[in-house]
C-alpha positions, 0 to 999 in steps of 0.5 A, spaced: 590 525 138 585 528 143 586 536 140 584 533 133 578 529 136 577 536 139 578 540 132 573 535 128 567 537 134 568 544 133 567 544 125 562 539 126 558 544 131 559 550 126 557 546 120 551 544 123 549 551 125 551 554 118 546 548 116 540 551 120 541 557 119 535 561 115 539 561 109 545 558 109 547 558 102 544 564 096 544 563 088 543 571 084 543 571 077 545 577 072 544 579 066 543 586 062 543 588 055 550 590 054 551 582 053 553 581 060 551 575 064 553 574 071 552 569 078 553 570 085 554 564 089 554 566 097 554 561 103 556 563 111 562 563 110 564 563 102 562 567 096 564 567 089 562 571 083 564 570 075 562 576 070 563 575 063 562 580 057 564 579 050 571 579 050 572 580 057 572 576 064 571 578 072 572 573 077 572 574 086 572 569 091 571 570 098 572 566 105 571 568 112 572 566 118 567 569 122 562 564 122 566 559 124 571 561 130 569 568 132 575 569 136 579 569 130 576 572 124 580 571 118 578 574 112 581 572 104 579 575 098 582 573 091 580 575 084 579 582 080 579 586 087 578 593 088 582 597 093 580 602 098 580 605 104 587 607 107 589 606 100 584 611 096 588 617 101 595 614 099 593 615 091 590 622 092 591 625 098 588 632 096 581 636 099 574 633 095 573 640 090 566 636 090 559 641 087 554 639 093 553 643 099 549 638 102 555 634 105 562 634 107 568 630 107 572 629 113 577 624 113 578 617 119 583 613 120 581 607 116 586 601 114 586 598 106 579 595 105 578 590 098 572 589 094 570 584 090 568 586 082 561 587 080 558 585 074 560 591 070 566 592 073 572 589 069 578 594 069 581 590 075 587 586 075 587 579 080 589 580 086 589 577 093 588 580 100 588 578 107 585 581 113 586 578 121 583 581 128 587 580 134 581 583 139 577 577 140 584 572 140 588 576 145 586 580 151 589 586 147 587 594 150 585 597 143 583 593 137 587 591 132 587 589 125 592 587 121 592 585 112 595 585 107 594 585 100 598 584 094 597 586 086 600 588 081 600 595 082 605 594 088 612 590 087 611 588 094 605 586 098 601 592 102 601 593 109 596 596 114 595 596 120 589 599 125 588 601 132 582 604 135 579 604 143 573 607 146 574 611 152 569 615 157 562 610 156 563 609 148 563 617 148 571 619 145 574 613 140 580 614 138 583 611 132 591 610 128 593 606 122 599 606 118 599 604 111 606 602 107 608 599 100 612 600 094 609 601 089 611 601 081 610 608 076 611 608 069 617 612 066 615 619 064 618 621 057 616 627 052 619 630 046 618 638 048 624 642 049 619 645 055 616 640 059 612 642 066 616 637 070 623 633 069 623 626 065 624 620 070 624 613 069 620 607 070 622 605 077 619 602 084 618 607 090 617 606 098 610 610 100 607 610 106 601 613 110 600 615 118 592 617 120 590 619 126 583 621 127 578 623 134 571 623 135 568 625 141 559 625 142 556 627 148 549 621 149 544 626 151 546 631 146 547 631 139 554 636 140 560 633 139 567 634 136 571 631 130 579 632 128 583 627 123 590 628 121 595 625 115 602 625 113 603 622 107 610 619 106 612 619 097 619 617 094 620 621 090 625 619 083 628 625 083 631 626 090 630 624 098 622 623 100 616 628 099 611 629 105 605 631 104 599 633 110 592 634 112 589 636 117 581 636 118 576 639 124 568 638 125 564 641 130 557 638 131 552 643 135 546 641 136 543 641 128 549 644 125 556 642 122 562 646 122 567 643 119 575 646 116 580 642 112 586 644 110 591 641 105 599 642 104 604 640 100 611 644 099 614 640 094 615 640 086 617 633 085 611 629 089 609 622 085 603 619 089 603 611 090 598 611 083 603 615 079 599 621 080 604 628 080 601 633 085 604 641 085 606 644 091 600 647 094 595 649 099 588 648 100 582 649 104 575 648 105 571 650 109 562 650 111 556 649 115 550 644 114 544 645 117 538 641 118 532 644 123 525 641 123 518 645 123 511 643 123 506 646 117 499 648 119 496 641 117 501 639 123 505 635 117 512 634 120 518 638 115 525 638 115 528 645 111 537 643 110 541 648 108 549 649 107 555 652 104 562 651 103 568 654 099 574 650 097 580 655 095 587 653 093 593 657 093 598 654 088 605 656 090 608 656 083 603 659 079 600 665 078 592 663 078 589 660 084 582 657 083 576 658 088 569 654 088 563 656 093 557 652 094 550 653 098 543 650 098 537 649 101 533 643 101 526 642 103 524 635 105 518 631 108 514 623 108 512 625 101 516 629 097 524 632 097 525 638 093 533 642 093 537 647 089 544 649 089 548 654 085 556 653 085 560 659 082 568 658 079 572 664 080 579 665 079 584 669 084 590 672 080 597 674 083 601 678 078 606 672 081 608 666 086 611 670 090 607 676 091 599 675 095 593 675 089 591 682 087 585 680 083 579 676 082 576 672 076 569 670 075 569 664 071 562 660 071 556 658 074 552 652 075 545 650 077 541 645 080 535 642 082 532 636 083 526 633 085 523 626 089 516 623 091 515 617 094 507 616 092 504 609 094 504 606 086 511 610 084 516 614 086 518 620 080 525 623 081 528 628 076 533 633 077 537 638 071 543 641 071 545 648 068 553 649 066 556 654 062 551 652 056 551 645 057 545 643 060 543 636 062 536 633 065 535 627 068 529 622 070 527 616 074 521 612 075 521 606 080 515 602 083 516 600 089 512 593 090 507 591 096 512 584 097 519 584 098 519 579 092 521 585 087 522 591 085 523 594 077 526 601 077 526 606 070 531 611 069 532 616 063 536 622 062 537 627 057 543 632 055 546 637 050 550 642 049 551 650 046 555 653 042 555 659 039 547 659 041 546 653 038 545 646 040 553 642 038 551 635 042 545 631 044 545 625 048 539 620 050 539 614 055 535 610 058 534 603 063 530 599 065 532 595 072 528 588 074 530 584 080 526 579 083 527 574 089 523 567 091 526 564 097 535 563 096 535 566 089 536 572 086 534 574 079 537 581 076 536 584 069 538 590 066 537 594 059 540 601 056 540 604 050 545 610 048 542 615 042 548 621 041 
């Protein structure tokens, strides 16, 4: 009897805290041209959103634990939920052939994260997802997470697991996680006499990730180093399991990022957990970013960015090898960003799998450039990109306010594309934002228009 006297005082306590809190509860509204109509509801500790478009229904709940008992966190989502994280590896595990020279991708340990629907997101199927952290509960060395997630996707519940501990003053982070489910995928049948792969029925199979990740960052200096590796573990409906790896390295040297990934996968018959099919291959990349300031002769500080990288990969049962390099530079200030960018295909051509590339094939060129202002009454932005004869121009028109109780942005874009010199596909849209706050309520609204 005096535990439950003792469980009712805490709740009581909490309770009272969320009501004294600033805002202890928040209303949004939604609604755009597209027919959609949308609410968000949220407090300390739960949180629930409905969208509906014509035919069409979306819904998430939220409840946390946080605010309540903060040595255990507990964490529940349910609802048409969208999956990340350690789950996003596992469905693709392959390099990022990504156009922007601006930016590398390294990979970290992470386990499966779960987000509740937008308003415009209406593809998800329910599900329900649990997450717990043991680190504050128990006097554990490292800290722990552990969740769960089930959807229709997998025929039995997903687990992932998450372990990090900081050493040396914060300095060194070391991470691993381990992601496991049986996921389902769909029978394969074709009428050809010549498929690419063998038919297979539809089935469950067992797939599993291992990620292992370390940072290290000095404090008085911007130097440090980054290395991540991956083993990914597929049953295959042909035969025994299929692994995959991956590996990634970063260096940070004062202003300059090196990084290096590579990628490889020896066998034919490889079916990720979303039912993707992977060749065997093996894939790199790699580049350098740079960011170093200046000062103009007005004494106006300036920051010059610049990168380049190149992804390449080497089919082991093909002849033809595709290969994409990137750089740019990019100028920046408190007034204004400006960028270009150029991105060249080509092609390395073997006369077969098993002899080394002989060749090289220039396939296409793409340009871009874009451009930002940020005046004191409006903030223009545009960009255009050049391709192979399609050509694409895209504008934006946003006014920041003096309050924080609104904001109303523009967006317009136009696009079309050549053939034989003459212009084969137009397209036009546009949309106006508004979002307007007053106090614990949000009002959002959107119009689009599509001209083709």
């Amino acid at each position: 009897m005096r535990k439950l006297y003792l469980f009712a005082i805490l709740i009581t306590a909490a309770a009272v805290n969320l009501c004294n809190a600033k805002e202890p509860y928040h209303l949004e509204l939604y609604g755009d041209s597209q027919k959609t109509g949308g609410t968000r509801f949220s407090t300390p500790v739960t949180e629930f959103r409905v969208a509906s478009r014509p035919e069409k229904i979306n819904f998430g709940l939220l409840f946390t634990s946080e605010n309540l008992f903060k040595k255990l966190p507990i964490e529940f989502k349910y609802g048409n939920l969208s999956f990340a994280g350690s789950l996003s590896k596992l469905n693709s595990p392959e390099l990022s052939n990504g156009t922007s020279p601006f930016s590398s991708s390294s990979l970290s340990a992470s386990c499966v994260t779960a987000n509740l629907p937008g308003y415009s997101s209406f593809s998800k199927a329910e599900s329900a997802f649990m997450q717990m952290k043991l680190n504050h509960l128990a006097r554990l060395p490292f800290l722990l997470t552990m969740n769960m997630a089930v959807n229709p996707e997998t025929s039995s519940p997903l687990f992932s697991t998450l372990l990090s501990k900081k050493f040396f003053s914060n300095q060194l982070s070391l991470s691993a996680s381990f992601t496991s489910g049986s996921f389902i995928y769909e029978d394969k049948n074709s009428s050809s006499w010549f498929l690419d792969s063998p038919y297979y029925a539809e089935d469950e199979g067992f797939c599993s990730l291992l990620q292992i990740s370390s940072d290290y960052r000095k404090k008085k200096s911007r130097n440090g180093i980054h290395s991540a590796f991956m083993a990914a573990f597929y049953e295959s409906p042909f035969g025994p399991y299929t692994v995959i790896y991956r590996s990634d390295l970063k260096f940070n040297i004062h202003r300059t990022e090196f990084f290096l990934s590579a990628f490889l996968n020896e066998y034919e018959d490889t079916l990720t957990s979303s039912g993707k099919e992977l060749d065997p291959c093996t894939q790199f990349k790699a580049g350098f970013i740079s960011k170093k300031p200046f000062l103009t002769g007005s004494q106006k500080l300036l920051f010059i960015k610049y990168g380049i990288n190149a992804f390449t990969r080497i089919n082991l049962t093909k002849e033809e090898h595709p290969l994409r390099i990137n750089t740019g530079i990019q100028l920046s200030s408190d007034l204004t960003a400006i960028s270009f960018s150029v991105s060249a295909d080509s092609k390395i051509l073997s006369p077969s799998p098993d002899t080394p590339p002989q060749s090289l094939e220039k396939d296409s060129f793409t340009f871009q450039i874009k451009n930002s202002w940020n005046l004191k009454k409006i903030t223009p932005a545009f960009s255009t990109t050049l391709e192979a004869g399609h050509y694409k121009f895209s504008t934006s028109l946003s006014f920041p306010p003096d309050k924080k109780n609104y904001k109303i942005s523009s967006n317009c874009a136009f696009s079309f594309s050549t053939e034989d010199g003459e212009i084969a596909d137009r397209k036009i849209s546009a949309s106006l934002n508004c979002r307007f706050n007053y106090k614990m309520l949000t009002i959002i609204g959107k119009l689009s228009a599509t001209i083709e």
